[in-house]
PDB file of N, CA, C and O in Angstrom, chain B, residues numbered from 101:
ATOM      1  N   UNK B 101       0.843  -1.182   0.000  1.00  0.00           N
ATOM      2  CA  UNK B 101       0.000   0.000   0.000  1.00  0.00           C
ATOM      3  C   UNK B 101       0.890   1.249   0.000  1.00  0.00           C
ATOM      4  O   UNK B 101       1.889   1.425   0.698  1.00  0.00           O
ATOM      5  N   UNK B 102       0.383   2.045  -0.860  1.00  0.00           N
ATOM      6  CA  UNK B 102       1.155   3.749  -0.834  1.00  0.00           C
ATOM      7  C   UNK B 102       1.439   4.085   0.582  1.00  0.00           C
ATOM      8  O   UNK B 102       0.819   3.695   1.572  1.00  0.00           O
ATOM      9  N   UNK B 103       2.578   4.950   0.523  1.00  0.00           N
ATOM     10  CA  UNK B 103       2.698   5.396   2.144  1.00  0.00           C
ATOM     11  C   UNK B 103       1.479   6.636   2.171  1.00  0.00           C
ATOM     12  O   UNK B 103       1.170   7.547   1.402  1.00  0.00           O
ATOM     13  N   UNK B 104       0.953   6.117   3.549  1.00  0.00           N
ATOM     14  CA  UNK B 104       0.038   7.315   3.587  1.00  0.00           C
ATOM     15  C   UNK B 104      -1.248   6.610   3.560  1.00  0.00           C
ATOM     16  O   UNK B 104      -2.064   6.699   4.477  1.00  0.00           O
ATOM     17  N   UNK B 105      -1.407   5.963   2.583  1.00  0.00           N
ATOM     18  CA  UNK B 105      -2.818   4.879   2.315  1.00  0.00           C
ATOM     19  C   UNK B 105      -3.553   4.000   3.210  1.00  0.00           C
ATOM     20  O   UNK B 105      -4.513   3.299   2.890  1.00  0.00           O
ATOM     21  N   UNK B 106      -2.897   4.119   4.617  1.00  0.00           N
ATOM     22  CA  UNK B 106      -3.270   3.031   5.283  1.00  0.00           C
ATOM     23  C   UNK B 106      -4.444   3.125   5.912  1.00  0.00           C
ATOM     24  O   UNK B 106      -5.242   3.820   5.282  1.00  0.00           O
ATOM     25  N   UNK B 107      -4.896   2.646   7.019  1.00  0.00           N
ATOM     26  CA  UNK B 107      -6.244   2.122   7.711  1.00  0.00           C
ATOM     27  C   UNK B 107      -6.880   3.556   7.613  1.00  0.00           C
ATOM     28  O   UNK B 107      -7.962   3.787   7.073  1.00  0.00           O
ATOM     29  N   UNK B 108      -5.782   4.811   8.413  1.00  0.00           N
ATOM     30  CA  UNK B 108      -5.811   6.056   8.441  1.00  0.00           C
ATOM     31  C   UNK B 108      -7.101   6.632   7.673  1.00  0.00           C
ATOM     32  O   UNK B 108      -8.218   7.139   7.787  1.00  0.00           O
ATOM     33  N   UNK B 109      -6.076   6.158   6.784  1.00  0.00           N
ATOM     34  CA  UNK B 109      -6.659   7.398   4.984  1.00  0.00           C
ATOM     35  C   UNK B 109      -7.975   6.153   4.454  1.00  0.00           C
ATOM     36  O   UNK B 109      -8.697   6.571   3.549  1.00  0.00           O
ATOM     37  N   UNK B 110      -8.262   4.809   4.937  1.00  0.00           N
ATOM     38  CA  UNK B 110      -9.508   4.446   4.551  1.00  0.00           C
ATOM     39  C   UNK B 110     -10.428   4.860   5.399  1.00  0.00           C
ATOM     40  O   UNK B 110     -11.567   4.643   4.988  1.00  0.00           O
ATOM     41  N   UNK B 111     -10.369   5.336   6.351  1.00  0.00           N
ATOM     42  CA  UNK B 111     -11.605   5.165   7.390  1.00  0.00           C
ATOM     43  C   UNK B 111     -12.110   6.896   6.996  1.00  0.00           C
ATOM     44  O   UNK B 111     -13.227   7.378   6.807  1.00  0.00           O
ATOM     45  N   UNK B 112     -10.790   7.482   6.982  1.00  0.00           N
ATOM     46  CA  UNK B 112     -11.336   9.259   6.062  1.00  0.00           C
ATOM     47  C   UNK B 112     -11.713   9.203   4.830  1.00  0.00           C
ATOM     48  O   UNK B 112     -12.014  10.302   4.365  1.00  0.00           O
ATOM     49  N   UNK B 113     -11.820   8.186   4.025  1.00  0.00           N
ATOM     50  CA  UNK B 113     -11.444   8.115   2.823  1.00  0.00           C
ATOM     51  C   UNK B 113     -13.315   7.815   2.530  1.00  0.00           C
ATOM     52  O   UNK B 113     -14.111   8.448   1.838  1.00  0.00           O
ATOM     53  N   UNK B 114     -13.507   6.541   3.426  1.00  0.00           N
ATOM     54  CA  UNK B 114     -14.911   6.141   3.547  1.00  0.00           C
ATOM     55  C   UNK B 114     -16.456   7.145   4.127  1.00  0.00           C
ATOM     56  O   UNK B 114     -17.648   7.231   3.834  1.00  0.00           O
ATOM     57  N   UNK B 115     -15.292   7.867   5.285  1.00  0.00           N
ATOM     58  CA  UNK B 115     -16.712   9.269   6.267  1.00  0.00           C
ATOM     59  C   UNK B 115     -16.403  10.105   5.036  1.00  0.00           C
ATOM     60  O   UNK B 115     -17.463  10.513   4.561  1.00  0.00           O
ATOM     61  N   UNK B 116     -15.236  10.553   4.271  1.00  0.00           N
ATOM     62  CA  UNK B 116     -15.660  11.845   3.051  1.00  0.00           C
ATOM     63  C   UNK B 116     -17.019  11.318   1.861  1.00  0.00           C
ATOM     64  O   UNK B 116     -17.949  12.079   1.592  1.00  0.00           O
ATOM     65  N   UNK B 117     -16.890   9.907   1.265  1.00  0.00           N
ATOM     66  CA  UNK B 117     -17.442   9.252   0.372  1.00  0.00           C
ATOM     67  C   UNK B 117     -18.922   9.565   0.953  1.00  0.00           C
ATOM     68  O   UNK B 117     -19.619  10.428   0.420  1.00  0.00           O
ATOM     69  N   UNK B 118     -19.398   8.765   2.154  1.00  0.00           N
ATOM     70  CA  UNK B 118     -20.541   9.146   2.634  1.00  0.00           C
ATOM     71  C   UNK B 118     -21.111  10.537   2.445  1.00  0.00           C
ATOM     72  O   UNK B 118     -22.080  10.675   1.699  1.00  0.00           O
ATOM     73  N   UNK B 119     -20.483  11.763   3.179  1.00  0.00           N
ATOM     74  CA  UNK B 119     -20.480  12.815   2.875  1.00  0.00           C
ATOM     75  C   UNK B 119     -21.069  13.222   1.279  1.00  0.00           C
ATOM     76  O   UNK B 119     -22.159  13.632   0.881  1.00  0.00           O
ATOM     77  N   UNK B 120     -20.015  12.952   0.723  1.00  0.00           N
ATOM     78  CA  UNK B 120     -19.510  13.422  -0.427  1.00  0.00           C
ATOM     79  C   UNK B 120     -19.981  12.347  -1.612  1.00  0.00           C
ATOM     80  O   UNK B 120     -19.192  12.148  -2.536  1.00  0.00           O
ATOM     81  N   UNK B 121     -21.084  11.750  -1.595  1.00  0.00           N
ATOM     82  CA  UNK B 121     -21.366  10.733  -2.494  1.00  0.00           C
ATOM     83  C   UNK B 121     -21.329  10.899  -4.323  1.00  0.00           C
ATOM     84  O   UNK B 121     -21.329   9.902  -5.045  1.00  0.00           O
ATOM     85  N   UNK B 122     -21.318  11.391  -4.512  1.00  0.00           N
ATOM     86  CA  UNK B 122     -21.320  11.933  -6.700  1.00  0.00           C
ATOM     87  C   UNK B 122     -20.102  12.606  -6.893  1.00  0.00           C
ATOM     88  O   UNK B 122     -19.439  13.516  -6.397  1.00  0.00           O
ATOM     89  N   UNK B 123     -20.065  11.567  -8.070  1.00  0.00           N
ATOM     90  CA  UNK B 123     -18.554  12.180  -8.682  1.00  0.00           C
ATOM     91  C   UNK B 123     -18.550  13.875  -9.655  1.00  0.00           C
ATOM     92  O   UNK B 123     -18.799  14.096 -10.840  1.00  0.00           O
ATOM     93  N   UNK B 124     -18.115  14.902  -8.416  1.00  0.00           N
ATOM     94  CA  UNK B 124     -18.072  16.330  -9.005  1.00  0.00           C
ATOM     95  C   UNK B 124     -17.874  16.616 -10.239  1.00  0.00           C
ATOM     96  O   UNK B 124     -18.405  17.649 -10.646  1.00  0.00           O
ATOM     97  N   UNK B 125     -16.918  15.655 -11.361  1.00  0.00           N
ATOM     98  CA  UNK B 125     -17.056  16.289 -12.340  1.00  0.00           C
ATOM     99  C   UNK B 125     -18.134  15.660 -13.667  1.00  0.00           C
ATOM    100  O   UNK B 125     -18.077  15.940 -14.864  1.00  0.00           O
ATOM    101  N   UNK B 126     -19.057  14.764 -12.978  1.00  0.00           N
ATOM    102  CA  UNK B 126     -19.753  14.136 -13.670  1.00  0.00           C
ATOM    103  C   UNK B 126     -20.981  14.844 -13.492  1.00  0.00           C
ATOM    104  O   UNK B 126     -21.778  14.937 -14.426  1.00  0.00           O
ATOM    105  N   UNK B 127     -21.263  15.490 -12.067  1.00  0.00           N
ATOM    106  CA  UNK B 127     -22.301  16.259 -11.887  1.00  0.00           C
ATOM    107  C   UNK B 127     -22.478  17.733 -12.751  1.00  0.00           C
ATOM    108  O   UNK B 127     -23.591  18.199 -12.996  1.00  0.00           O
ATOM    109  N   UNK B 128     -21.568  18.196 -13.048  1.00  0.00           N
ATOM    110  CA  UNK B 128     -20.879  19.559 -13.503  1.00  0.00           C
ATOM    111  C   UNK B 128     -21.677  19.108 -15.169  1.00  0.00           C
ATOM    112  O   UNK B 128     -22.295  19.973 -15.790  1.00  0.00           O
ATOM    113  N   UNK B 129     -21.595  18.261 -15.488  1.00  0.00           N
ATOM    114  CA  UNK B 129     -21.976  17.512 -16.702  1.00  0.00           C
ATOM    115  C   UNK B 129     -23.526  17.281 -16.677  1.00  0.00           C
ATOM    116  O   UNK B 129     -24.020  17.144 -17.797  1.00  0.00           O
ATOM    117  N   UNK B 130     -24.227  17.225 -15.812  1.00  0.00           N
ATOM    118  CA  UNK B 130     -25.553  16.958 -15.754  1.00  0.00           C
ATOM    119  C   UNK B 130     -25.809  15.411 -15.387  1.00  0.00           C
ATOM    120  O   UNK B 130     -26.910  14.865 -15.454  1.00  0.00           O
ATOM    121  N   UNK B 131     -24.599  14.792 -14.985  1.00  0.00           N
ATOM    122  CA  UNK B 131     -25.323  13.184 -14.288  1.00  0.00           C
ATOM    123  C   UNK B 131     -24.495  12.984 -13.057  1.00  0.00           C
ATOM    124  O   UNK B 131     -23.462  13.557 -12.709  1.00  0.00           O
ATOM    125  N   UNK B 132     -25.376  11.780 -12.325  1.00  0.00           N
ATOM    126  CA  UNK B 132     -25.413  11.417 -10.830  1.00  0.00           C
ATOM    127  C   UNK B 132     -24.711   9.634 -10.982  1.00  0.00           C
ATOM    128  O   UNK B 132     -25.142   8.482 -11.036  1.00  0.00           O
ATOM    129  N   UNK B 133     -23.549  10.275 -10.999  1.00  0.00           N
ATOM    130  CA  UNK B 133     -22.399   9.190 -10.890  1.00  0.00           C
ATOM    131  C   UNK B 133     -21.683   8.810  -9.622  1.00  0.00           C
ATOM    132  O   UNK B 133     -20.871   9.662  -9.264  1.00  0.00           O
ATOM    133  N   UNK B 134     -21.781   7.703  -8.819  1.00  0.00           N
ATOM    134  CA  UNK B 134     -21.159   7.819  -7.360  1.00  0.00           C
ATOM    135  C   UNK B 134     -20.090   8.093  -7.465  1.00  0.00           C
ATOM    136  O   UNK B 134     -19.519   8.032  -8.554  1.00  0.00           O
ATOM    137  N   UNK B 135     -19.641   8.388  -6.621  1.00  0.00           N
ATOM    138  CA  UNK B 135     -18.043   8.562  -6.450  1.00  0.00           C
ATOM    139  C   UNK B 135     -17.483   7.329  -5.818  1.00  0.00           C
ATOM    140  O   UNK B 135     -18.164   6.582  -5.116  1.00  0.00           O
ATOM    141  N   UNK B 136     -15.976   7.106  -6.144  1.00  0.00           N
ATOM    142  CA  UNK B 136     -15.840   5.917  -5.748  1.00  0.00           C
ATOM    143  C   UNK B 136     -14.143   6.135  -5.221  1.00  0.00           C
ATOM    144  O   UNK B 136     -13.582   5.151  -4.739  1.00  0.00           O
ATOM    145  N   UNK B 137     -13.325   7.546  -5.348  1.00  0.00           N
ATOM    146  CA  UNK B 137     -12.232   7.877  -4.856  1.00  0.00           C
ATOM    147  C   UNK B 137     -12.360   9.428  -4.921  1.00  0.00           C
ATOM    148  O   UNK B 137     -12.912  10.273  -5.625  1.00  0.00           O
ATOM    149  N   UNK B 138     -11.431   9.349  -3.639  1.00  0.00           N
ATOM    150  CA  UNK B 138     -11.253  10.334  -2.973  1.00  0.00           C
ATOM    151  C   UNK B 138     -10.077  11.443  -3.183  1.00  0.00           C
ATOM    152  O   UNK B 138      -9.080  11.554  -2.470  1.00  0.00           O
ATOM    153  N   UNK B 139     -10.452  12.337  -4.459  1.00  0.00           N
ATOM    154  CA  UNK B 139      -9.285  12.720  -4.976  1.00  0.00           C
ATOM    155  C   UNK B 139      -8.532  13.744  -4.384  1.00  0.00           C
ATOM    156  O   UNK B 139      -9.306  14.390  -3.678  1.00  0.00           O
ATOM    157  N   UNK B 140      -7.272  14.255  -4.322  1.00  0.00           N
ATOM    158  CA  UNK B 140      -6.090  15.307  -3.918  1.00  0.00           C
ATOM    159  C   UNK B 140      -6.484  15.992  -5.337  1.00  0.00           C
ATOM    160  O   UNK B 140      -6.127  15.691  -6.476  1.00  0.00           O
ATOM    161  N   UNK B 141      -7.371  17.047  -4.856  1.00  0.00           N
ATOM    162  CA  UNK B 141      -7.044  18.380  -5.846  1.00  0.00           C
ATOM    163  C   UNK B 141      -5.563  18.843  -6.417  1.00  0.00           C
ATOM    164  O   UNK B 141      -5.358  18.709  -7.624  1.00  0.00           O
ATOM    165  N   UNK B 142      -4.555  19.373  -5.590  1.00  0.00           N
ATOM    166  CA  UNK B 142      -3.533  19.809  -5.872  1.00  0.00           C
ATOM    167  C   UNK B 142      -3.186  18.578  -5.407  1.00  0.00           C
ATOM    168  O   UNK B 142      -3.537  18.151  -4.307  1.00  0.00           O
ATOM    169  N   UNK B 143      -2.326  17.822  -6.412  1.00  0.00           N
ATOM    170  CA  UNK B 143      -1.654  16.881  -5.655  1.00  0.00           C
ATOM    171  C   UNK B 143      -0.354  16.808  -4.474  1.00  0.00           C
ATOM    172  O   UNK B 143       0.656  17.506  -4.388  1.00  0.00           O
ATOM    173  N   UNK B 144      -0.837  15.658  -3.616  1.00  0.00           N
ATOM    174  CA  UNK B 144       0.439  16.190  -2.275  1.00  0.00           C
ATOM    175  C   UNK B 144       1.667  15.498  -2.822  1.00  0.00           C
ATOM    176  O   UNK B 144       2.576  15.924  -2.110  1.00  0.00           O
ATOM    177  N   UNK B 145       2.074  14.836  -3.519  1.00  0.00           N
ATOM    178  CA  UNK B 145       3.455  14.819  -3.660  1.00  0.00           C
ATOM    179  C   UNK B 145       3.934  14.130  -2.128  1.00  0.00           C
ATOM    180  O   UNK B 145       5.003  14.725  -1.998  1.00  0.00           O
ATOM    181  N   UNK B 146       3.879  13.724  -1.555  1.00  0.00           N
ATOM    182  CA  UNK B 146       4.091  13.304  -0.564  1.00  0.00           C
ATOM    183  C   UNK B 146       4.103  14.440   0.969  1.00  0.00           C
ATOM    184  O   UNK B 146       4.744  14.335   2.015  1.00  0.00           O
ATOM    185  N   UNK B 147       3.141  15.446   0.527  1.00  0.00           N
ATOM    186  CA  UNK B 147       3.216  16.557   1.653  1.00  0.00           C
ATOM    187  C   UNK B 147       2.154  16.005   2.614  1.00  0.00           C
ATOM    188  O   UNK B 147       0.963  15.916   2.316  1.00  0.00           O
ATOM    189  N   UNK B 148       2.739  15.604   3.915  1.00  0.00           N
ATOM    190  CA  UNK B 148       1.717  15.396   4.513  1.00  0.00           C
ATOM    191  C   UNK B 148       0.477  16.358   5.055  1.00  0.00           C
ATOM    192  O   UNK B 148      -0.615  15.889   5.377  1.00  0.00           O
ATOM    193  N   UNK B 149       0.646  17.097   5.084  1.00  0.00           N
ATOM    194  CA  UNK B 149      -0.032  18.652   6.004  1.00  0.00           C
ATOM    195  C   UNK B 149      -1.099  18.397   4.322  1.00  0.00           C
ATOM    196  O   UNK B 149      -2.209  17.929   4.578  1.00  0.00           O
ATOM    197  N   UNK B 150      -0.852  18.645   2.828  1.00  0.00           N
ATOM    198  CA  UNK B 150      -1.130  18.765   1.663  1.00  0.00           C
ATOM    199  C   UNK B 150      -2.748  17.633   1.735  1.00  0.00           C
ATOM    200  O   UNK B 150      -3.957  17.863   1.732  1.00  0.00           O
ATOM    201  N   UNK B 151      -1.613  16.007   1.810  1.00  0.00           N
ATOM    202  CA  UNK B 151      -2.304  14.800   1.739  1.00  0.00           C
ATOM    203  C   UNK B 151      -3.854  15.303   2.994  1.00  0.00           C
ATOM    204  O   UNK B 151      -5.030  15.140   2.669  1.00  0.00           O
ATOM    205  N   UNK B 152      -3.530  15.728   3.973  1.00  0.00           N
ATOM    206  CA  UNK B 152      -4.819  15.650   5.125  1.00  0.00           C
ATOM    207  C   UNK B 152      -5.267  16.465   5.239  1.00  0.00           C
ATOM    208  O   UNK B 152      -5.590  16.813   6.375  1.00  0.00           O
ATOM    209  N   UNK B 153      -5.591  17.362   3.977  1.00  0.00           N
ATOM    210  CA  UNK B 153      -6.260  18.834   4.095  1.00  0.00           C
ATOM    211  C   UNK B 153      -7.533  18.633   3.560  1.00  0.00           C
ATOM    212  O   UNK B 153      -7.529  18.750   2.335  1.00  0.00           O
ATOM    213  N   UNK B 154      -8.621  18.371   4.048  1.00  0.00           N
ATOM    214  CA  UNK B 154     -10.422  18.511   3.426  1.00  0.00           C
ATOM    215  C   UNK B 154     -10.288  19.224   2.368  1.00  0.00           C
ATOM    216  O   UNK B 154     -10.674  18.896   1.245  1.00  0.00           O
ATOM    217  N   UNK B 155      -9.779  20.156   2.643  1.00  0.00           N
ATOM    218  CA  UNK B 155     -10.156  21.371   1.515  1.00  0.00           C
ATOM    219  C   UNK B 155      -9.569  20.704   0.319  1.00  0.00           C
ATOM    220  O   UNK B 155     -10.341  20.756  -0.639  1.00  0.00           O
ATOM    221  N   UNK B 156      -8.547  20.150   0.095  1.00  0.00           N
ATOM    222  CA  UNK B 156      -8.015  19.781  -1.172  1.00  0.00           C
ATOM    223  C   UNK B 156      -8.570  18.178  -1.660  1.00  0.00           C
ATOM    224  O   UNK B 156      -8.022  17.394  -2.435  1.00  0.00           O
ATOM    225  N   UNK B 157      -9.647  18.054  -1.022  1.00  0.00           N
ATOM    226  CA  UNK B 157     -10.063  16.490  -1.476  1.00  0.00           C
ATOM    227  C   UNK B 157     -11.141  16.849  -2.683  1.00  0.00           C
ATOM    228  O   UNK B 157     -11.389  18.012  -3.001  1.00  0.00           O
ATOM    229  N   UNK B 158     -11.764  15.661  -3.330  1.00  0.00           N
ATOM    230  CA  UNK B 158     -12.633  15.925  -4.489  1.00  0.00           C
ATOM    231  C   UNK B 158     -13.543  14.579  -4.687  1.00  0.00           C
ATOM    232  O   UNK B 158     -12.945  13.730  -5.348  1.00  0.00           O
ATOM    233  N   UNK B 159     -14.640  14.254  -4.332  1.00  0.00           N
ATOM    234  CA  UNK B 159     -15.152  13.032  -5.091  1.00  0.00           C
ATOM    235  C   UNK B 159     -15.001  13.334  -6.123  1.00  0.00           C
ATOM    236  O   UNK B 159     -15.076  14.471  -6.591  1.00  0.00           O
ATOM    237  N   UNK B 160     -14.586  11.631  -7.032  1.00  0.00           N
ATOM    238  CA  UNK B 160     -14.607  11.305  -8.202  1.00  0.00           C
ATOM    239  C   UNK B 160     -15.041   9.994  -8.263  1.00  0.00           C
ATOM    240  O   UNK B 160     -14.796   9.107  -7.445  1.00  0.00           O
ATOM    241  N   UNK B 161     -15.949   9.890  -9.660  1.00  0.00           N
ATOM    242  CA  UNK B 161     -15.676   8.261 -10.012  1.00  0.00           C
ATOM    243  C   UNK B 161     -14.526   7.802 -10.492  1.00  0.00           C
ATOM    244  O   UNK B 161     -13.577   8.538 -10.760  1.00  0.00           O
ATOM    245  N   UNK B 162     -14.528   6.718 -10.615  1.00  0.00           N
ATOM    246  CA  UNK B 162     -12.641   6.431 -11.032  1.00  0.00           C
ATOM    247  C   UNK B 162     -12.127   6.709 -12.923  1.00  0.00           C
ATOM    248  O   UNK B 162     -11.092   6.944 -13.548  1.00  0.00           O
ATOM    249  N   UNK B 163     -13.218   6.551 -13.139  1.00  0.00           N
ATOM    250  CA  UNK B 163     -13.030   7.140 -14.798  1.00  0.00           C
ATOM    251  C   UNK B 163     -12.483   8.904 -14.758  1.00  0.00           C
ATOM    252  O   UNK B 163     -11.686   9.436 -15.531  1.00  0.00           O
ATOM    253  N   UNK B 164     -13.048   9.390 -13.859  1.00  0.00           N
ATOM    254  CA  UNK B 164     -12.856  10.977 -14.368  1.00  0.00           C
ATOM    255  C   UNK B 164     -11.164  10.845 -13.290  1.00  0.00           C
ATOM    256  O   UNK B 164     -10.131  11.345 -13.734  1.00  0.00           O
ATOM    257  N   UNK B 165     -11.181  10.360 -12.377  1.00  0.00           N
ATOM    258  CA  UNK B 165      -9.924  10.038 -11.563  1.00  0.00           C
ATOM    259  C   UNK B 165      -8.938   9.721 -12.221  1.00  0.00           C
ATOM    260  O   UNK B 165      -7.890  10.360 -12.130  1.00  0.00           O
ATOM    261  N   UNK B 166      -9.128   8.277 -13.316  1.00  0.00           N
ATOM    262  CA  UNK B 166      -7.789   7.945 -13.858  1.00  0.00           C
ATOM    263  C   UNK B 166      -7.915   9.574 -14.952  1.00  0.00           C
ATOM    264  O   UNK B 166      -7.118  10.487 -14.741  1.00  0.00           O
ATOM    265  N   UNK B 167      -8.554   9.646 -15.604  1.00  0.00           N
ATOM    266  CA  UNK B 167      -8.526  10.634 -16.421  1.00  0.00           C
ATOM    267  C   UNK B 167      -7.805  11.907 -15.723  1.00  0.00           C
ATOM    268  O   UNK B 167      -6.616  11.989 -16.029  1.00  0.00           O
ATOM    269  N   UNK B 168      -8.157  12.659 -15.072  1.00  0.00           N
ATOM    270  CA  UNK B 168      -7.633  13.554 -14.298  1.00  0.00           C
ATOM    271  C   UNK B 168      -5.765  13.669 -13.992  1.00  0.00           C
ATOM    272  O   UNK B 168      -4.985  14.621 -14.002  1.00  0.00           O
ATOM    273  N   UNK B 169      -5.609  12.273 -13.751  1.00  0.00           N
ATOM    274  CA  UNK B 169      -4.271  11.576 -13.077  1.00  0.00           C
ATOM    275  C   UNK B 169      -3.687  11.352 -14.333  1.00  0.00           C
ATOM    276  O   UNK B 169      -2.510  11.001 -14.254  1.00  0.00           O
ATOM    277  N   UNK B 170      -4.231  11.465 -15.680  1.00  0.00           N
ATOM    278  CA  UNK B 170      -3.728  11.272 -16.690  1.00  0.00           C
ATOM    279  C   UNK B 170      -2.963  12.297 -17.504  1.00  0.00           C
ATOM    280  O   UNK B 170      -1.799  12.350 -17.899  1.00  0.00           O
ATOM    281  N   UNK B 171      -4.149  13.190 -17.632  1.00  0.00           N
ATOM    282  CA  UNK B 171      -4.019  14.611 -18.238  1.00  0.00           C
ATOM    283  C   UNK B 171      -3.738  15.806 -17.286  1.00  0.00           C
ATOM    284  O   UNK B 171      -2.970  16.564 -17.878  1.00  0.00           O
ATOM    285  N   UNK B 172      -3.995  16.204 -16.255  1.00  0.00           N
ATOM    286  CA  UNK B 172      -3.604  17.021 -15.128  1.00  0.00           C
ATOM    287  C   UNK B 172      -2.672  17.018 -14.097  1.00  0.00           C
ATOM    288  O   UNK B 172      -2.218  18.044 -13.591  1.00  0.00           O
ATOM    289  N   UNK B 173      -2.391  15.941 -13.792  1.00  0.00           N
ATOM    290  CA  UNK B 173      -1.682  15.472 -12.442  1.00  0.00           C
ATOM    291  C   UNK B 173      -0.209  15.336 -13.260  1.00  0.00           C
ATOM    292  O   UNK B 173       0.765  15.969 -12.852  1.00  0.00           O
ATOM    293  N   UNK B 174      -0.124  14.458 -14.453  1.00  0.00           N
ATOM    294  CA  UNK B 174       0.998  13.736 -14.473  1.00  0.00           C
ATOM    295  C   UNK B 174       2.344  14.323 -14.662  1.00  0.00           C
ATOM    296  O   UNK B 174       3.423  13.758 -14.481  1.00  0.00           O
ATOM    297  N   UNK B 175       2.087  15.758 -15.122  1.00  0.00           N
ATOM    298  CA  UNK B 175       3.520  16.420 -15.325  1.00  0.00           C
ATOM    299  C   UNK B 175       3.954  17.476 -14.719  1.00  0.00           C
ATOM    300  O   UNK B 175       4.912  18.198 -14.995  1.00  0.00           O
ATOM    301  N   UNK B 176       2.946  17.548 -13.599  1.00  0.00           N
ATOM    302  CA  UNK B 176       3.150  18.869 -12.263  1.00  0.00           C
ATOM    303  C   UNK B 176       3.928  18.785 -11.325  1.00  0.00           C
ATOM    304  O   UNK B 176       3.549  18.103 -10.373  1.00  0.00           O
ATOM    305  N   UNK B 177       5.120  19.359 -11.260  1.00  0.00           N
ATOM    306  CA  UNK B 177       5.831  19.461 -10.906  1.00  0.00           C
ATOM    307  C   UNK B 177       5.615  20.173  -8.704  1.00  0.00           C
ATOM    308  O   UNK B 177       5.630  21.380  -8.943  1.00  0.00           O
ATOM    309  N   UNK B 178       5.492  20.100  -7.406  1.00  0.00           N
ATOM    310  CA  UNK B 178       5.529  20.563  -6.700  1.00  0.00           C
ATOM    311  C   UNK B 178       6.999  20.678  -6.093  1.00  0.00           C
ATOM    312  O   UNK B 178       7.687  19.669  -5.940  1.00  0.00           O
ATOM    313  N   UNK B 179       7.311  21.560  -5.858  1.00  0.00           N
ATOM    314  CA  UNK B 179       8.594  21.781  -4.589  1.00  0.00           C
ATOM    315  C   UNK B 179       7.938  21.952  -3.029  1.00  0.00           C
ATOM    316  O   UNK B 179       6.746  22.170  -2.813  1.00  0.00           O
ATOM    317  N   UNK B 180       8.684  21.846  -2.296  1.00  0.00           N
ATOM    318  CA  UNK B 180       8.206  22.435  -1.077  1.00  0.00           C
ATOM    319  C   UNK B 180       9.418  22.857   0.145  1.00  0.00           C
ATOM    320  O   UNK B 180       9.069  23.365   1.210  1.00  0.00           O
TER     321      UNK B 180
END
């Protein structure tokens, strides 16, 4: 498992989902798609303070997720 991924980040991972049930960018679109991960807006790069911030989380279904992680995420560079 990713560092970071553990029991921790499922049990937040599961109370946000509840919360947070439809995948945001499917809704933005006009349909009611569950969400099924719990995405890092800005990605943390391994920042922990980054990784456990609410504010930077996002339901997604995993289609707009891998997509996202595909085209957005993959060549962003963070320092810290």
């Amino acid at each position: 498992m990713l560092r970071g991924y553990g029991r921790e980040w499922q049990k937040a991972r599961r109370f946000f989902l509840k919360r947070h049930p439809w995948c945001v960018r499917c809704k933005e679109k006009g349909r009611l798609v569950p969400a099924t991960v719990v995405d890092h807006i800005k990605p943390h790069r391994g920042d922990e303070k980054l990784f456990w911030d609410e504010t930077n989380w996002q339901p997604l279904c995993k289609s707009c997720h891998d997509h996202k992680t595909m085209t957005e995420d993959r060549d962003i560079e963070y320092k810290y």
